[in-house]
Structure formats: structure tokens, C-alpha cells
C-alpha positions as CSV (number, residue, x, y, z in Angstrom):
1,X,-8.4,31.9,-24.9
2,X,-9.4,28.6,-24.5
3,X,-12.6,26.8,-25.2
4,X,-12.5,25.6,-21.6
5,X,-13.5,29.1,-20.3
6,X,-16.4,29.4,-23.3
7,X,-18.2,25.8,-22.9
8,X,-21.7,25.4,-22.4
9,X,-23.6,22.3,-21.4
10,X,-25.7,23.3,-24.2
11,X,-23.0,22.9,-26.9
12,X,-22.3,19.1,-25.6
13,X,-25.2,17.6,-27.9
14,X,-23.0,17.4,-30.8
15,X,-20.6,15.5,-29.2
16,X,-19.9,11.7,-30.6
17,X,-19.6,8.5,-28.6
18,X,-18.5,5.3,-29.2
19,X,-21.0,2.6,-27.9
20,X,-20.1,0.8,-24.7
21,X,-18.8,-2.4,-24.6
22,X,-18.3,-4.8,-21.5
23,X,-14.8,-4.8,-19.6
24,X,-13.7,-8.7,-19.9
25,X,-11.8,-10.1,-17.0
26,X,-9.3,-11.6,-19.1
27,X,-8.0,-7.8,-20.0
28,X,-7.1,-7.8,-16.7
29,X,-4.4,-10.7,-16.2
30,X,-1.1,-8.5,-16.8
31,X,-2.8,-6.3,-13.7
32,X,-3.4,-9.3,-11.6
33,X,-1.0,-8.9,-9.3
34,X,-1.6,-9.2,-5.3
35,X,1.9,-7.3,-4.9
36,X,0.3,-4.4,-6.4
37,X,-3.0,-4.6,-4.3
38,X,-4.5,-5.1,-7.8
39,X,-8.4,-7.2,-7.4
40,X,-10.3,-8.3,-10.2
41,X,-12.2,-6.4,-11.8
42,X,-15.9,-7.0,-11.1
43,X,-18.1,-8.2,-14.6
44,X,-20.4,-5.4,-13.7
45,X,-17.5,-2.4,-14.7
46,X,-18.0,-1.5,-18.8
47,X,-16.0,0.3,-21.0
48,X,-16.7,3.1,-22.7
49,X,-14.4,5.1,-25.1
50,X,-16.0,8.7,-25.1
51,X,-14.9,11.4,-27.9
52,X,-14.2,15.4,-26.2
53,X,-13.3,18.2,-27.9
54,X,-9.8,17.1,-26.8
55,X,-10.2,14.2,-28.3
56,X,-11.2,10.2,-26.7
57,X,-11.5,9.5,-23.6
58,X,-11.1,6.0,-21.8
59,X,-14.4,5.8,-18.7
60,X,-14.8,3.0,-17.0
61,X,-18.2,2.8,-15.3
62,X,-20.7,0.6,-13.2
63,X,-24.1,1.0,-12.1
64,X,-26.2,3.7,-13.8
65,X,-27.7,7.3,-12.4
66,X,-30.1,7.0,-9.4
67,X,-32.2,10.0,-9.6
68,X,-30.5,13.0,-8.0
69,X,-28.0,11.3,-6.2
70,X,-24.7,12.0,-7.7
71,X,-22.0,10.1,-9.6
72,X,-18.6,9.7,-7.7
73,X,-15.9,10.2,-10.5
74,X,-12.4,9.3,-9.7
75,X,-9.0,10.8,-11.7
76,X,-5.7,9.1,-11.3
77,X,-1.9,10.5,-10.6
78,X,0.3,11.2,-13.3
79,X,2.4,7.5,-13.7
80,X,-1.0,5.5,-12.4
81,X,-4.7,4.7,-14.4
82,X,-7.4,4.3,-13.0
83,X,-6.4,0.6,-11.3
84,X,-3.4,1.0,-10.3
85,X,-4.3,4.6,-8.3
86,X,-8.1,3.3,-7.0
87,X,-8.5,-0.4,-7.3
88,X,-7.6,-1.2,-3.4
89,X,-9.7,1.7,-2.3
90,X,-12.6,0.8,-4.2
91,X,-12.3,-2.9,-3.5
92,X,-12.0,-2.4,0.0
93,X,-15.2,-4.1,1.8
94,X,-16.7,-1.0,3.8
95,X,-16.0,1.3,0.5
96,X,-18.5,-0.9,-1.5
97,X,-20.8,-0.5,0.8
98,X,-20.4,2.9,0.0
99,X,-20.0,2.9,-3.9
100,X,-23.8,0.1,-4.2
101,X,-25.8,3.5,-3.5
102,X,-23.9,5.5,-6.1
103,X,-22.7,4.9,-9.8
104,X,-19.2,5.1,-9.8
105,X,-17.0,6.7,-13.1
106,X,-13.4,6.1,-13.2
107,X,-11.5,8.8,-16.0
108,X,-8.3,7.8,-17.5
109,X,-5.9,10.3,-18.6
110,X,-5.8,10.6,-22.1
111,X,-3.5,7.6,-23.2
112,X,-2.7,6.2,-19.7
113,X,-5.1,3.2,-19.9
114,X,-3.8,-0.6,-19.9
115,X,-3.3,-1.3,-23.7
116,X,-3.7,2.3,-24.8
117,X,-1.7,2.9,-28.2
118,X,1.1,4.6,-28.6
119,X,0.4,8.4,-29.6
120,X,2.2,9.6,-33.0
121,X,5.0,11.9,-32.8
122,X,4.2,15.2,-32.4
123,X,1.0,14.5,-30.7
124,X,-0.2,17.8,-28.5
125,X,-0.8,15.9,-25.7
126,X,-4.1,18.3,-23.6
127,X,-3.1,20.9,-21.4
128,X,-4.3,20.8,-17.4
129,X,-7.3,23.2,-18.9
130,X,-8.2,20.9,-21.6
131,X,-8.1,18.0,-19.6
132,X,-11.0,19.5,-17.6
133,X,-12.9,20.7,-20.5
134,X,-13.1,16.9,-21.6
135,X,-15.5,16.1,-18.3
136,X,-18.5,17.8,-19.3
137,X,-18.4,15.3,-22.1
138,X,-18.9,12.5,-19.8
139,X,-21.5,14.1,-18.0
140,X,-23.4,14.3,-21.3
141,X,-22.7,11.0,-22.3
142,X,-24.2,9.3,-18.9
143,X,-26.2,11.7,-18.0
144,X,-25.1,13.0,-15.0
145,X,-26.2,15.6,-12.4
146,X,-24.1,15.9,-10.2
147,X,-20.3,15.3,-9.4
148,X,-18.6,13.7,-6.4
149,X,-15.5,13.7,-7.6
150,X,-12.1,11.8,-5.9
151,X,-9.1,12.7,-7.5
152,X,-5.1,11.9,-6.6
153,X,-2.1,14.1,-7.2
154,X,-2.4,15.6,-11.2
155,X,-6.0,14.3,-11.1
156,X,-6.9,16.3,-8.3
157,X,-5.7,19.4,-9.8
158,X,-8.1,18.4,-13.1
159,X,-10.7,17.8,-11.1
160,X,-10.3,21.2,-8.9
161,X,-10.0,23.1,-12.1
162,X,-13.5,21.3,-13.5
163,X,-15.0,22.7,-10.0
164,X,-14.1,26.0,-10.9
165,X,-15.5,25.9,-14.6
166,X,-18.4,23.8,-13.8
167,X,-19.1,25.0,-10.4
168,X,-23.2,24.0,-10.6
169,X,-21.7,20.3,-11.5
170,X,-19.7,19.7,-8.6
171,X,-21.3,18.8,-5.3
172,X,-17.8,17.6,-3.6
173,X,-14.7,17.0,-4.5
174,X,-11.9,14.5,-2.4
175,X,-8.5,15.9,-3.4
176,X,-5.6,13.7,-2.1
177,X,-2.0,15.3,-3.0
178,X,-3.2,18.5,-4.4
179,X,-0.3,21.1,-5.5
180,X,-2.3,24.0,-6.7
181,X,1.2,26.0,-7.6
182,X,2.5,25.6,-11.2
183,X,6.1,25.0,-11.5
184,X,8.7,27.9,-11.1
185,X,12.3,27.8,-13.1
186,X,13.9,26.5,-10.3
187,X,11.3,23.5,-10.2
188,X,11.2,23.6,-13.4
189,X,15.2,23.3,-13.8
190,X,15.2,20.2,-11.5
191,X,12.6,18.6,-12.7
192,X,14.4,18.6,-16.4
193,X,18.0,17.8,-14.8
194,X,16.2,15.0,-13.2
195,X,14.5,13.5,-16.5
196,X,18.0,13.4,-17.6
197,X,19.7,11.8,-14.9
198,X,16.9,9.3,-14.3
199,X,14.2,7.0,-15.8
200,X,10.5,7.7,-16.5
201,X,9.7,5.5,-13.7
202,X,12.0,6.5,-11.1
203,X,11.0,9.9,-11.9
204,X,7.2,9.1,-11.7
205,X,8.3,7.1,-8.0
206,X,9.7,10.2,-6.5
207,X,6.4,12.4,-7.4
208,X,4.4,9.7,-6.1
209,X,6.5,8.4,-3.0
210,X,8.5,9.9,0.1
211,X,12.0,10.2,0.0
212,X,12.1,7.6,3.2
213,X,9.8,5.3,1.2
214,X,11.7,5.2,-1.9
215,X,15.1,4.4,0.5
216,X,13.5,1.9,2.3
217,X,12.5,0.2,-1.0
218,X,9.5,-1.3,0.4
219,X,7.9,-4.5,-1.6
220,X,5.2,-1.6,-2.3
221,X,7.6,1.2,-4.0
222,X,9.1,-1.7,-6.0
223,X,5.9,-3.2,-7.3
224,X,5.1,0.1,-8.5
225,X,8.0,0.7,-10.2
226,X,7.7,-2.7,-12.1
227,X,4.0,-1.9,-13.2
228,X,4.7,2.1,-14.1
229,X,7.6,1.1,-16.5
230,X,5.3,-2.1,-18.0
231,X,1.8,-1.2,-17.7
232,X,1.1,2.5,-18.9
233,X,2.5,2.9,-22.3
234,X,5.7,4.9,-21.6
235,X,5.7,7.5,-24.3
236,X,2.1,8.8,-23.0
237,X,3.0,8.8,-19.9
238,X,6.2,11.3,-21.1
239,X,3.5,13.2,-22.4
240,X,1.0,13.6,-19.2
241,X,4.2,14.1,-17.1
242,X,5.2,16.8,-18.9
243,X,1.9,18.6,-19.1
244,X,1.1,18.5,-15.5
245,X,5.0,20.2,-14.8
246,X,4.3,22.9,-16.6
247,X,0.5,23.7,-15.1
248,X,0.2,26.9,-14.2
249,X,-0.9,28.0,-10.6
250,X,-4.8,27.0,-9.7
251,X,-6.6,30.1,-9.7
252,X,-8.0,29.9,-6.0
253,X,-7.9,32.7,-3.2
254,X,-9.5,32.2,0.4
255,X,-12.6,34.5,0.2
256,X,-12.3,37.9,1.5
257,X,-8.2,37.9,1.0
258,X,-8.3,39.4,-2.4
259,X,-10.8,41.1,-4.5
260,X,-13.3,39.4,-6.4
261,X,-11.5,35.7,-5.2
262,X,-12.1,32.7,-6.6
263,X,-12.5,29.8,-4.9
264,X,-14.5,26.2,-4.4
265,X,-17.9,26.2,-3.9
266,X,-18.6,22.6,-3.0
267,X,-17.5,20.3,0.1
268,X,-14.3,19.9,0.0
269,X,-11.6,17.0,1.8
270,X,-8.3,17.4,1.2
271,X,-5.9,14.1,2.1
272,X,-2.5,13.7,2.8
273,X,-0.3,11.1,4.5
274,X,1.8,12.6,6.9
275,X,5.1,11.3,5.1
276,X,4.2,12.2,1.7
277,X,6.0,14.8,-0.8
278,X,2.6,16.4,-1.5
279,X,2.3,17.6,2.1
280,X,3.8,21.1,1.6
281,X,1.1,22.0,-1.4
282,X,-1.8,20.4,0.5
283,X,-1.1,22.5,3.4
284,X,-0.8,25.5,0.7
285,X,-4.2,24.4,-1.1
286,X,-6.0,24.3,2.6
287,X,-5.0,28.3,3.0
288,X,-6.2,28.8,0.1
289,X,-10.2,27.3,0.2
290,X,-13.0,28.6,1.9
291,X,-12.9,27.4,5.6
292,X,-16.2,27.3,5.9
293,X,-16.8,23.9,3.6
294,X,-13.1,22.5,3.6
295,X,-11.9,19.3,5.9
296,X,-8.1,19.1,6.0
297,X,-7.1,15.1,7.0
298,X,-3.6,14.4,7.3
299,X,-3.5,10.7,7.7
300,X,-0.5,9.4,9.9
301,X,1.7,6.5,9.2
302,X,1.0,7.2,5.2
303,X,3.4,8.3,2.7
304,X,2.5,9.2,-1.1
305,X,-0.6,6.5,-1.7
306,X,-3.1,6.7,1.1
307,X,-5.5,5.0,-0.6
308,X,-3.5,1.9,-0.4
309,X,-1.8,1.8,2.0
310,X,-4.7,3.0,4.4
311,X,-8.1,2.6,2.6
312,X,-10.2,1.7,6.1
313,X,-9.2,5.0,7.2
314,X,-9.8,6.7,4.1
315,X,-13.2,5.3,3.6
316,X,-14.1,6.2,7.4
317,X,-13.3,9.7,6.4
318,X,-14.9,9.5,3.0
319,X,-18.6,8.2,5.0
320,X,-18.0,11.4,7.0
321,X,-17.9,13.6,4.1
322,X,-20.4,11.8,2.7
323,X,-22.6,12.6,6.3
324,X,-21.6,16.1,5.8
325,X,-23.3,16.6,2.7
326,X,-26.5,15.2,3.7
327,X,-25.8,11.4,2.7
328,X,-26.8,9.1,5.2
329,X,-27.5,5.2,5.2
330,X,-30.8,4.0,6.5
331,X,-32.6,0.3,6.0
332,X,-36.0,2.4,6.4
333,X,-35.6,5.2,4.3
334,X,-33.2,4.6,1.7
335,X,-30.0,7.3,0.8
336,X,-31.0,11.0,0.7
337,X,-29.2,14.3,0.0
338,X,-29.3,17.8,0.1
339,X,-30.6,18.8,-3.1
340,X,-34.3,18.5,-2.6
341,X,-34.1,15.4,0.0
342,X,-34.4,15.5,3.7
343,X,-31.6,14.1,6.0
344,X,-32.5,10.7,7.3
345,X,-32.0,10.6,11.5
346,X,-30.1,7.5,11.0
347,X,-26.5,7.0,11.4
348,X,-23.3,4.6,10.2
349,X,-23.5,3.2,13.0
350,X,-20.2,1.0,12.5
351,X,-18.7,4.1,11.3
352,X,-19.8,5.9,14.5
353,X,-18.4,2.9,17.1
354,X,-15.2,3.0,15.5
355,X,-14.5,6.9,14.9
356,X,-13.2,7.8,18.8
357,X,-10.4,5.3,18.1
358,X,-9.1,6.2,14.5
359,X,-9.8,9.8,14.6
360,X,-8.8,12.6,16.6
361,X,-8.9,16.2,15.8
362,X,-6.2,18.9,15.9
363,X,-5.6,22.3,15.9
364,X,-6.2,24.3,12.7
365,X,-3.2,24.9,10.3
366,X,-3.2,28.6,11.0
367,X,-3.8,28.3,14.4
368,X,-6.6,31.0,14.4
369,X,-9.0,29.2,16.1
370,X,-10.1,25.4,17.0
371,X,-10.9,23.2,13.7
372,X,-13.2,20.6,15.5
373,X,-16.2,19.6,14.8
374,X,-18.1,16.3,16.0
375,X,-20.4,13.7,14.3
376,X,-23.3,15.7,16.4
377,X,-21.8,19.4,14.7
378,X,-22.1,18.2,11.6
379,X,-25.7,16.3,11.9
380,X,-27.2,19.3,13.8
381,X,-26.2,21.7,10.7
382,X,-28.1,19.4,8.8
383,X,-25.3,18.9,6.4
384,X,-23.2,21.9,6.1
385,X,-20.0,21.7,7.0
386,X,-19.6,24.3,9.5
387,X,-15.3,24.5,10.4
388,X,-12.3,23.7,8.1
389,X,-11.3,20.6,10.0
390,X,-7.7,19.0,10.3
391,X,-7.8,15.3,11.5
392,X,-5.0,13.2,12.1
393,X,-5.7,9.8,11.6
């Protein structure tokens, strides 16, 4: 078996790390690009390269750990990093507001970094497992209590795979794109025809984008074509491709539908866009989590990147999430949460004016019963989440 399943926090001491070293603007120019919704990077961000078990790790963090309030930690798509899949969500003005109360760790994939050399031939490049086993390495390295966790497509399986391992780590977990199925022949078939028939990028485009997005060649599709095939070292990216095809299924049952079921503890959101090719294993993933902590938000007018094409809606849901856990803003009384805080009475109150007009609630998947639950549901349970929740937005 692997080493994932036989890990302790205690073993992590051994571990060696690299010392930090500060993220210069001027590595940024080649990703300076307004056509890819690509900001600056603020001088605050530092590197860090950080050695796993599996092998080094690229982090780039800001801010440092504010008692027990936890660290959001994002993980990119396969094809993206960590700018190219989070910059315009995380530069978006109402999302700072968010992200100055918490430190904020963005994970590149092993080798998918701007400038990351080239891995020899015949390089094992970490299976889906692995790739989670090489978190608890950065939780050790910062110090880190808790988890929020934000990941896209093959990030979000990672990061749902860490949550099962690391259960006690995890206090909620945004998953945008999920496909918790591995691959079957057939898939698997297509997906090699494919490799043959096209390039790495136009095979990475069709994973992350709609079929009616990739025909319309919108100035968006296009720009990331041009900074897949130029930006993340191509070879690598063969490598993560190819490891997240042949994942096997995410080992998660809806509690009480098989015996002794796994599933996710923690809060959990899962996103979508209404015209993306991730909606079918989203929908799958939703049937599949606890109903009683999960919040299924299909965003309309999206296709494969929600979070940049729509990242005011995304961070309207995300402050809701946020809410539902316990995580308020108030002037008098500072951020609080639910482990060993009490709930401030105070709400977003920009977030409240503005949620009758951007988000509406539906029925549930299943249609076994009404998924709705109000700002006042959700304050009143004093931050448990009480319904699995489908919003349209």
C-alpha cells in the first residue's frame, strides 16, 4: 500500500525545506497579460520550494497563521498553475477583502510552475494519492491548523482525497469541476485516440472548456491556448495529464447507502458553470456527499472557468460559505469561527443587499425534498449547514 494511507503528522518532523525567498515582480512579465485576466503579483506573495516525500513542492504564500483561524489553500486544473487557474479570483476587489483576514497558500502541481525545469526521462511523475500525501508537508512547514481548501478540476480531486486522509485538517473544502470517477476503457480509449489526433494544448482546452466555448473561439479560449502551450513546461504537463486520466474512482459513498461509507466530513461547496464539461461528475460528486454539510452551486452563464469568467459571483458564494462555517466580518469584534470562537451577530452587509438579486435557490438534484436555506437558516444554526443546497446563480 501506499504511504499515503500510513502518514502521521508525527513523522513530518524530519521533513527538509528549502528557505523562502521573496516572489520578484519581474518573474512575472511573460504572465503579464490582461487577455489572460493575469494581475500582478502583489510584493507581499513569497516563494517557497518545500521537499515531500514525493519530492519538492512549489507554495506560494502571503500573510502568516492568525491563531486558529485557518489557511485557505488553493490547487490548480491539470494545464493551469496556480496564476493562471486563481489570479482573477483572488485579485478580484471583494475576494481581498476576504483573503486580508486569512493567510492564503497557493500549491502547484509538481512541475507545473512558470519556469519549472524540465523533468528527466523516465521521471515517475506522483500519483493522485501521492499528490495528497505531499500537503501534510506544507502544513508542517507553515504551521498550519486548519484547511480551507479551494481547488479546480484535478486539484479538487487532490484536495478531496487529502480530506479523506486528513479528515481532522480540513475545515472546508470549495471544489469547482470535481469528477470523482476514474476513467473507464472507453474514456480511457478516447482520451489516448485524442492525444494522438491532437496537441497537448488543445487536449488540455477541451478538459477545461465547453464544447460551445471552444467553437465560438472566444478571445478567452484562445488566450489560454497561447499561455498552456508557452507557459507550463509542456513535458510536465504530459506527465500531470496523464496521472490524473488514470485516477482511480474517489472513495466516497452518501452516508447510510452502503456499509461503513466513506465520505467528507467538512463543509463542502461544490461549483460548476452551467455550460461546463465537468457538469455531469459534479452532479455525480453531489449524490455522493453527505447532504447534511454540502452546497451544490451551479453558476449560470459559465462554462469550464468560473472563477474567471464570474469571480463576483463566486466570491458572493464563497462569503456564504464562509458564514456557514461560523466566519463572520465585524469592525467591533474582529473574525471568529467555530472551533472555540463564538459567532459575531454581525453580517456582510454588502453581501446581504446584493444576494436576492444574484442568487436564487432551486430544487434539489434528486428532487427528494426542497434544498433552500436562507441567510437567516444558516445564522440561526449557528454555523452548520443544515440542507445540501443547489443555487443557480
Amino acid at each position: 500500500g501506499l504511504l499515503l494511507q500510513e502518514m502521521t503528522m508525527a513523522g513530518l518532523h524530519e521533513l527538509r525545506f528549502t528557505e523562502e525567498k521573496p516572489l520578484l515582480r519581474s518573474q512575472d512579465a511573460e504572465l503579464e497579460n490582461p487577455d489572460v485576466f493575469l494581475a500582478a503579483v502583489d510584493m507581499d506573495w513569497k516563494e517557497h520550494d518545500i521537499e515531500t516525500p514525493y519530492g519538492l513542492l512549489h507554495v506560494v504564500i502571503r500573510g502568516s497563521p492568525k491563531g486558529n483561524r485557518p489557511a485557505i489553500l488553493t490547487y490548480h486544473d491539470v494545464g493551469l498553475n496556480h496564476k493562471l487557474c486563481f489570479n482573477t479570483f483572488f485579485n478580484y476587489e471583494d475576494m481581498q477583502e476576504i483573503t486580508k483576514h486569512f493567510v492564503v497558500c497557493h500549491v502547484d502541481a509538481p512541475g507545473q510552475q512558470a519556469g519549472a525545469s524540465q523533468f528527466p526521462q523516465g521521471y515517475q511523475y506522483p500519483s493522485m494519492d501521492q499528490l495528497a500525501a505531499m500537503l501534510p508537508s506544507v502544513v508542517q512547514h507553515f504551521g498550519f491548523k486548519y484547511l480551507i481548501g479551494i481547488g479546480v478540476g484535478a486539484g479538487a480531486y487532490v484536495l478531496a482525497k487529502f480530506a479523506l486522509i486528513f479528515p481532522d485538517l480540513v475545515e472546508g473544502l470549495v471544489l469547482m469541476n470535481i469528477d470523482p470517477n476514474g476513467k473507464g476503457w472507453i474514456d480511457w480509449a478516447a482520451s489516448k485516440l485524442s492525444g494522438l489526433t491532437s496537441t497537448l494544448p488543445d487536449t488540455v482546452l477541451s478538459h477545461l472548456f465547453s464544447q460551445e466555448e471552444l467553437v465560438n473561439n472566444t478571445e478567452l479560449v484562445q488566450s489560454y491556448r497561447q499561455q498552456i502551450g508557452s507557459v507550463v513546461n509542456q513535458f510536465n504537463l504530459q506527465l500531470f495529464l496523464n496521472m490524473y486520466n488514470s485516477r482511480r474512482d474517489l472513495d466516497i459513498n452518501r452516508p447510510g447507502t452502503v456499509p461503513n461509507a466513506k465520505t467528507l466530513r467538512c463543509p463542502v461547496m461544490l461549483v460548476v458553470g452551467d455550460n461546463a464539461p465537468a457538469e455531469e461528475g459534479v452532479v455525480e460528486c453531489n449524490s455522493k456527499l453527505d447532504p447534511t454539510n454540502t452546497t451544490f452551486l451551479k453558476m449560470a452563464d459559465s462554462g469550464g472557468l468560473p472563477q474567471v469568467t464570474q469571480p463576483g459571483k463566486l466570491t458572493e458564494a464563497f462569503k456564504y460559505f464562509l458564514q456557514g462555517m461560523g466566519y463572520s466580518e465585524c469592525r467591533a469584534r474582529g473574525w471568529a469561527g467555530r472551533r472555540g470562537h463564538t459567532l459575531p451577530s454581525a453580517s456582510m452587509t454588502r453581501l446581504a443587499r446584493s444576494r436576492t438579486a444574484s442568487l436564487t435557490s432551486a430544487s434539489s438534484v434528486d428532487g427528494t425534498r426542497p434544498r433552500a436555506c436562507t441567510h437567516s437558516e444558516s445564522s440561526e444554526a449557528m454555523g452548520q449547514v443544515n440542507h445540501t443546497m443547489e443555487v443557480s446563480c
